[in-house]
N, C-alpha and C positions, 0 to 999 in steps of 0.2 A: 584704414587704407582700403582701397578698392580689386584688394590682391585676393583669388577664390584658391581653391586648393584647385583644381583645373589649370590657375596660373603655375602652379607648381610643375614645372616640366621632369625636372632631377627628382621628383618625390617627394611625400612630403614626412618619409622614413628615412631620407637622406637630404636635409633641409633645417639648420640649426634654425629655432625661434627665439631660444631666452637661453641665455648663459651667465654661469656665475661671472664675479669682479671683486676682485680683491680690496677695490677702491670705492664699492657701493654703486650708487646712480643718483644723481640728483636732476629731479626732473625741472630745469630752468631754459630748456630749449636750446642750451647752448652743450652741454656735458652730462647729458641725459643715459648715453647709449654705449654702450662697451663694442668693441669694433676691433676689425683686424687690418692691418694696415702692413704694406711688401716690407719698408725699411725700419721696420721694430719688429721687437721678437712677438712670436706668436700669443705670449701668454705672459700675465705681472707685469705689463708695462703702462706707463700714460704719457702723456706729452700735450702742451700747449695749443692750440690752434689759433684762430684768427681773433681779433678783438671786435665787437660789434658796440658802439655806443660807450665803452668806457668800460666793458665786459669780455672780462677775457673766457675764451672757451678751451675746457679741457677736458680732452677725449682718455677714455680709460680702454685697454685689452681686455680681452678675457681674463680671467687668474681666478686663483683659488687660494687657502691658506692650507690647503690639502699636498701633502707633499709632492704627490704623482698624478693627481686628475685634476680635473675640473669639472663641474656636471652642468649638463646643457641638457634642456625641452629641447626635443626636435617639433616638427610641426604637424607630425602625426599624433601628438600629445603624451608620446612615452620619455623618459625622462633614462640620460646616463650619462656615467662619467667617461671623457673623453681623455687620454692619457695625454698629457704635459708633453711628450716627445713626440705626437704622433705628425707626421710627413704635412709640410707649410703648404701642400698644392693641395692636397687632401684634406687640408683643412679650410683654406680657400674655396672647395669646391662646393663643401660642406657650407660654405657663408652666403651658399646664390641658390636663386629660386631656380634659375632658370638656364644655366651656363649650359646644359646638358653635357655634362662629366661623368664619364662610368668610375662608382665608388662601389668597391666590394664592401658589403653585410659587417665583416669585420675590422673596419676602423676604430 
């Protein structure tokens, strides 16, 4: 992609990159990418999406087999586990380059 850390307005200490999946990633263009989505739970979920050509696509959540975290690269390349219950806007805010959302240090 054509995104620089510049584009990074929220930071890029406050900018998830890569997060675990309890469900893997399978890179077929269609259910490649774990993702967070308003009306599913934030974390251990997946669900169906559209069919393209006779290919159905299936989106996975973040998750972990870890009972209370998950661990996610942020995009400043330090790596941590993010807690299972931590607040869904806070965690959303954390999913954008650019929303410009004030996130305390301590999520």
């Amino acid at each position: 992609s054509g995104i620089r850390f510049r584009d990074m307005l929220d930071g890029s200490s406050q900018t998830l990159l890569i997060g675990e999946s309890r469900f893997g990633l399978w890179p077929d263009g269609f259910s490649c990418c774990a993702r967070t989505r308003d009306d599913m739970p934030n974390f251990d979920a997946f669900w169906d999406g559209p069919t393209n050509n006779s290919i159905r696509a299936t989106f996975f959540g973040f998750g972990s087999y870890h009972t209370d975290v998950v661990q996610f690269t942020m995009a400043d390349g330090s790596a941590r586990p993010i807690a299972k219950v931590i607040d869904t806007e806070v965690l959303h805010a954390l999913s954008t380059r650019n929303g410009r959302e004030a996130i305390g240090s301590d999520f």
